[in-house]
DRENNUMAR-758491 format. One record per residue (C-alpha): z, x, y; residue in one letter. Coordinates in steps of 0.02 Angstrom, whole numbers, padded with zeros to 5 digits, always signed. Layout:
BEGIN
ZXYA ...
***
This chain:
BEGIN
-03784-02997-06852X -03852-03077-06700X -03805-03133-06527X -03794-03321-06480X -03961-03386-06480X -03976-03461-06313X -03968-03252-06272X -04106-03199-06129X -04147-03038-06086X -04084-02971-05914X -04209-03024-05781X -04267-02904-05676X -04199-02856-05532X -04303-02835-05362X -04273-02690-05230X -04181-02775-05086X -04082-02682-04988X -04018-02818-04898X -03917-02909-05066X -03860-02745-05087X -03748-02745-04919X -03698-02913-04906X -03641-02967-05101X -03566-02784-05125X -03373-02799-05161X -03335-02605-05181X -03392-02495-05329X -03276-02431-05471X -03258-02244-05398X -03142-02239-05252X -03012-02364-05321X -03127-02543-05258X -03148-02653-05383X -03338-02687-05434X -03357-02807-05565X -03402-02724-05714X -03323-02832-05848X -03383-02892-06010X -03394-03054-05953X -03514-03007-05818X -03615-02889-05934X -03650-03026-06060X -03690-03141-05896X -03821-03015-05849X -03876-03013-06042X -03815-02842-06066X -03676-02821-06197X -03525-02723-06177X -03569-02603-06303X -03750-02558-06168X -03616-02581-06014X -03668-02427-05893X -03484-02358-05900X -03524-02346-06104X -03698-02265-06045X -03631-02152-05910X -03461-02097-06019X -03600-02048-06155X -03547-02207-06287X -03720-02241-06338X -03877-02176-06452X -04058-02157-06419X -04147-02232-06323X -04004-02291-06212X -03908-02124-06162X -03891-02067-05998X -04043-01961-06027X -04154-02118-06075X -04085-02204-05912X -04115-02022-05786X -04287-02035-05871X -04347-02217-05822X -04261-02199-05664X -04388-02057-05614X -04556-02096-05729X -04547-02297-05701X -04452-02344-05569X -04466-02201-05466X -04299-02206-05390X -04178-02102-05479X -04112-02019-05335X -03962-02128-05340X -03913-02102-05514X -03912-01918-05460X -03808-01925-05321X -03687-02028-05430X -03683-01886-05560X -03626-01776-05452X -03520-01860-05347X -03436-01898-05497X -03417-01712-05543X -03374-01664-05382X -03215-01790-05347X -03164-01727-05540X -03166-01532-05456X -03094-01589-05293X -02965-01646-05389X -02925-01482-05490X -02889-01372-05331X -02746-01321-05286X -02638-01423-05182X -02635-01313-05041X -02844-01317-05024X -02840-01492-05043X -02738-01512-04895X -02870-01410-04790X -02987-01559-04810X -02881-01734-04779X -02899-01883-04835X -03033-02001-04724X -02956-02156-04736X -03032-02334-04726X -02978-02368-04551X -03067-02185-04500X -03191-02300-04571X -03188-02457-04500X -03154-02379-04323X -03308-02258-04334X -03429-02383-04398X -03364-02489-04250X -03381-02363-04130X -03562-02332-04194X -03604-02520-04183X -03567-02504-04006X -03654-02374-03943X -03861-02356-03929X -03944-02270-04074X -03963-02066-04035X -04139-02011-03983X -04255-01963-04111X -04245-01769-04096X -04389-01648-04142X -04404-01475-04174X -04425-01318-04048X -04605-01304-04135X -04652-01491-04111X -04599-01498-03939X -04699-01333-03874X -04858-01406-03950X -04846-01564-03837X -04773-01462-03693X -04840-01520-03521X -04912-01667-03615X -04870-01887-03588X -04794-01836-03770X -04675-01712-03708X -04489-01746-03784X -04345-01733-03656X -04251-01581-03681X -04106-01652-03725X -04204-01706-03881X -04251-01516-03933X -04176-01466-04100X -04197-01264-04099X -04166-01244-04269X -04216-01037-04268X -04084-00999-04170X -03914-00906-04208X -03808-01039-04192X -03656-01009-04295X -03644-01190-04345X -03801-01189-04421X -03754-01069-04590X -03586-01157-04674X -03475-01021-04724X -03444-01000-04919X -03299-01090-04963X -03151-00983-05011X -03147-01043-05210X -03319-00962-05234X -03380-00795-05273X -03564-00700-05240X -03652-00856-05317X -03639-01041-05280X -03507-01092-05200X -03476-01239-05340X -03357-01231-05485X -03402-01255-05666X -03446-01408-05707X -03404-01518-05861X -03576-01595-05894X -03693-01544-06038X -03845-01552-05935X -03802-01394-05820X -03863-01248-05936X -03815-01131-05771X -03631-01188-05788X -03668-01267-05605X -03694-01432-05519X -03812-01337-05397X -03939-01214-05410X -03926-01056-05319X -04072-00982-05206X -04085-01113-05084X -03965-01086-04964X -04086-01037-04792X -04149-01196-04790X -04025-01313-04832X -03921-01242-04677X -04058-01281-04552X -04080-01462-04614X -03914-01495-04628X -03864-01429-04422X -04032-01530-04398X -03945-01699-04469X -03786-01683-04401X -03884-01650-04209X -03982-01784-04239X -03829-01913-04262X -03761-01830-04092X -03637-01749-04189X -03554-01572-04141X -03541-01489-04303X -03395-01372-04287X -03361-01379-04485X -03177-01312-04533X -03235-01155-04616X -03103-01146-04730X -03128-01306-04803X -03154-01304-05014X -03345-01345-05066X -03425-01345-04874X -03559-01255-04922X -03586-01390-05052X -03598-01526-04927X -03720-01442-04813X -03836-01430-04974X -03782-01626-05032X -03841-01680-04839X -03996-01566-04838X -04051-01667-05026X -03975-01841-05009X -03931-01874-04809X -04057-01806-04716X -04202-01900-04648X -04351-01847-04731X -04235-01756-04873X -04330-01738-05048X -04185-01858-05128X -04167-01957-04986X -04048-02105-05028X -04087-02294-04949X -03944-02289-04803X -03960-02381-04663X -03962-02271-04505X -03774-02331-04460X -03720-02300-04646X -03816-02116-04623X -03705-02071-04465X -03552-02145-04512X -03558-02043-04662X -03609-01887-04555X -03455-01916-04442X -03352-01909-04581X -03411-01735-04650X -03410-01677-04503X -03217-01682-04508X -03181-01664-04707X -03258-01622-04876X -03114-01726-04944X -03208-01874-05087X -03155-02000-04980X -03295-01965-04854X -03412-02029-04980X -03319-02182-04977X -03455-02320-04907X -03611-02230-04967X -03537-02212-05157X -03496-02409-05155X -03693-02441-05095X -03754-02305-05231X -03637-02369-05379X -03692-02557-05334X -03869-02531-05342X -03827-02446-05506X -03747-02558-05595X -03814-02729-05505X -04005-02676-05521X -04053-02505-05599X -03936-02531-05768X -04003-02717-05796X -04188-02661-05765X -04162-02496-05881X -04083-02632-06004X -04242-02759-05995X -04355-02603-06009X -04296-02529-06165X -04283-02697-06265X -04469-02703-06268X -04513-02568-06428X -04675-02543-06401X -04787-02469-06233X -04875-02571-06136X -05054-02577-06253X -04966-02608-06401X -04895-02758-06296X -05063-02837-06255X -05114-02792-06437X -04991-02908-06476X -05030-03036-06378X -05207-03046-06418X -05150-03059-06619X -05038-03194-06565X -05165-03288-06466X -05270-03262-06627X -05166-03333-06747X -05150-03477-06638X -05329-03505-06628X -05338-03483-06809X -05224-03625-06861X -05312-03746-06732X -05482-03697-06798X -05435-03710-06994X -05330-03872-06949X -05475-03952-06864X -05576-03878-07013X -05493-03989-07141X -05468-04140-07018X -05639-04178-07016X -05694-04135-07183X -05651-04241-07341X -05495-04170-07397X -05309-04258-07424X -05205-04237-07275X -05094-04104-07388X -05223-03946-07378X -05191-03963-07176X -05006-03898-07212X -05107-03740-07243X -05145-03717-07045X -04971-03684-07034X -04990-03489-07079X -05083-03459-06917X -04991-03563-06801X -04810-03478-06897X -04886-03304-06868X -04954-03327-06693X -04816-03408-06605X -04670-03306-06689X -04801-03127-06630X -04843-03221-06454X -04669-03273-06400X -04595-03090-06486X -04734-02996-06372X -04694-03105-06212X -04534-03029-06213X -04615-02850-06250X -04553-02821-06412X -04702-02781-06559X -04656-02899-06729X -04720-02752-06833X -04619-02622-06753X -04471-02723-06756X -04481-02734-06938X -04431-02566-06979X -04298-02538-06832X -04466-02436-06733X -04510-02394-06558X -04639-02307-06485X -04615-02150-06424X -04624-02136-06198X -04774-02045-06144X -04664-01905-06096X -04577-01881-06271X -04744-01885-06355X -04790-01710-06302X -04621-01627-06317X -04662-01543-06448X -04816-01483-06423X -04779-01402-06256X -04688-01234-06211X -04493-01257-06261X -04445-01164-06115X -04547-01288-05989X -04467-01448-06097X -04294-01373-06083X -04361-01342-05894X -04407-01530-05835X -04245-01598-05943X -04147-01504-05839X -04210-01543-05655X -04190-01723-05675X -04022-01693-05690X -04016-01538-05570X -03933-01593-05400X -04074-01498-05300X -04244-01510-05300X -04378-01672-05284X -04430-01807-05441X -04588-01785-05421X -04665-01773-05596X -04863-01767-05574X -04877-01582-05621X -04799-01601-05767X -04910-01577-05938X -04890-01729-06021X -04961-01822-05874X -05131-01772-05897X -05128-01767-06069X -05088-01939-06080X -05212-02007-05966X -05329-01938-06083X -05266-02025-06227X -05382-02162-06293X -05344-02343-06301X -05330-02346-06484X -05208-02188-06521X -05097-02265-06374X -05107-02433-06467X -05045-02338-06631X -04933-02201-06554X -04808-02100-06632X -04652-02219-06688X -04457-02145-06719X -04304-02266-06757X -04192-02331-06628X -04028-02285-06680X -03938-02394-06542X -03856-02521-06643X -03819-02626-06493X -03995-02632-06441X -04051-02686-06630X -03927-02823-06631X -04006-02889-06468X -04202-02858-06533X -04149-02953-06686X -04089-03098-06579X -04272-03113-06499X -04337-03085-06653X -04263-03246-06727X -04270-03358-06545X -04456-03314-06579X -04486-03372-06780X -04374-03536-06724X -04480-03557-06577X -04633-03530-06714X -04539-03656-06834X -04532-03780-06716X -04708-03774-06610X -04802-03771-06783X -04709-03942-06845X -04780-04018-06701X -04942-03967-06723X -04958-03991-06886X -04899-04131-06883X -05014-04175-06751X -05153-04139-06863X -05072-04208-07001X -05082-04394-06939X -05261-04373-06874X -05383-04483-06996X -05506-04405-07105X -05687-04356-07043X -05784-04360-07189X -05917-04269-07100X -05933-04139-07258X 
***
């Protein structure tokens, strides 16, 4: 079974920030209303059955799970510090949600006119002074570079502010409950261990917005926060998300008061957006194509080839002696090429797709042959909440580059088991032998009326 035949893959889907704020209608978490219907999937050439609420709910096989889509967000496009932040912020409103209803009450509800009026109120007012650190400023002291005082962030000091208490629902360790997902062996959203730092750079965020942290100590999961502002909100953080400065302090301002979900209100519609109205369609374009990028060009060149063979065994016959019947036979090369050049301009390898194959990523190739411990390792901190996605230390990197042409041409193959995603390859697979059936009657029969050379 195929899709309709006038199907096209999803087109891919350029970073601009600025379509992100201005078409945005609200996202799906927080009660907005995002368009995320079928018929908008299938407009986007994405059936319901790849939709990301199917990939994030866990609803699909290989190579379109939530793991697939964590993995091109870090290895090819480099941003999957968003699909993080999601994660969690979907695990976290799901634990908010389980406390008791006295805690909940200790961190209320920030409404959308908190909202509205604090976004205002920032629109208003100048943008704060960059501030640098005690460090920074005694270096240029007495200097033209000198910062004002005022500007000073003395992060060593004992301010109380600067060290968010453990919240009352946590023990010696994190300060996190358990959390539902499969991916945290630890039983934790966070890590523990990295508590001294996360503290400085948070009080270092919220003085930088001109903000006078006096957090409500009692409040469920603020230790949390400080660690989610030190990794996602903080200028210069290691997951730094793509906030505008006014989105960054609005955001602030409202942590400042509560841990309540609602806080997360704005950013969450931005992140969620971006998720479903870029990442998901590019993930989707990416993992039609069943074969790595050599094995593409491979393809390509065959397809040329065939192409080039028909014209040259058509022209062959044209100006030789022969009836105009043997120049049907130029009709093999020019069937071949086309249906392998159109298949490969859409990234998909004819020869793969004939037994249901893909080629494995560069970084499942070497899973086996490397430690288990350091695999189960680098699964698990693209799916950690702390840390960086930087992945240039890991093995396979290297081992890859060193890979020659050839062996990546004829990697290591494994079945896609998405049924969803075969249904869709098959649809290319036949726009490209009707394409084929087509283009070649014209040629031929291009050749076909040409008179006879007789020059042999």
């Amino acid at each position: 079974m195929v899709y309709s035949l006038t199907y096209r893959r999803p087109p891919h889907v350029d970073s601009k920030r600025g379509s992100v704020t201005s078409e945005r209608t609200g996202a799906s978490i927080g009660g907005s209303t995002l368009d995320n219907s079928q018929d908008s999937c299938i407009n986007y050439g994405i059936p319901e059955a790849l939709s990301f609420d199917r990939i994030i709910d866990g609803g699909t096989c290989p190579p379109c799970t939530t793991r697939d889509f964590m993995n091109y967000l870090i290895y090819i496009e480099h941003a999957a510090e968003n699909l993080q932040f999601f994660l969690w912020y979907k695990d976290y409103a799901k634990r908010f949600d389980l406390l008791s209803e006295n805690e909940r009450k200790l961190a209320p509800v920030w409404t959308a006119e908190q909202a509205e009026a604090q976004a205002l109120a920032i629109k208003d007012n100048p943008a704060p002074v960059k501030t640098v650190s005690a460090e920074t400023a005694a270096i240029f002291k007495g200097s033209d570079f000198a910062a004002p005082k005022a500007t000073v962030v003395e992060m060593g000091r004992g301010n109380p502010f600067h060290t968010p208490p453990i919240t009352p629902n946590s023990g010696d360790e994190d300060s996190v409950a358990p959390s539902e997902y499969p991916w945290s062996d630890s039983g934790s959203t966070l890590r523990s261990g990295f508590r001294a730092p996360h503290d400085k750079k948070a009080a270092g965020a919220f003085e930088a917005a001109e903000i006078k942290l006096q957090p409500f100590t009692i409040q469920p999961f603020r230790e949390e926060i400080s660690r989610i502002i030190a990794i996602y909100i903080a200028d210069g953080a290691p997951r730094q998300l793509n906030l505008s400065s006014k989105e960054r302090a609005a955001l602030l301002h409202a942590l400042a008061v509560t841990t309540h979900p609602t806080a997360f209100r704005q950013v969450i519609h931005t992140v969620e957006w971006t998720l479903r109205h870029q990442a998901h369609q590019n993930f989707i374009r990416w993992t039609i194509c069943n074969g790595n990028r050599p094995r593409v060009i491979f393809a390509r060149g065959l397809g040329v080839g065939g192409i080039v063979g028909g014209i040259i065994a058509a022209v062959l016959i044209v100006l030789s002696g022969l009836g105009r019947g043997w120049r049907v036979l130029s009709a093999i090369g020019f069937m071949i090429g086309i249906a392998t050049l159109v298949a490969a301009w859409k990234g998909m390898c004819v020869v793969l797709h004939g037994m249901h194959h893909r080629h494995l990523r560069p970084w499942e190739l070497f899973a086996e042959d490397d430690d288990a411990s350091s695999v189960m390792e680098m699964k698990k901190d693209s799916f950690d909440t702390l840390g960086t996605n930087s992945y240039e230390d890991q093995p396979w990197v290297a081992k890859y580059e060193k890979r020659n042409i050839i062996r990546k041409v004829f990697d290591r193959e494994v079945w896609i088991q998405e049924p969803a995603l075969r249904q869709i390859q098959d649809t290319i697979f036949l726009q490209a032998v009707l394409s084929s059936v087509v283009f070649t009657a014209i040629c031929v029969g291009i050749f076909v009326a040409l008179p006879k050379g007789h020059f042999y």
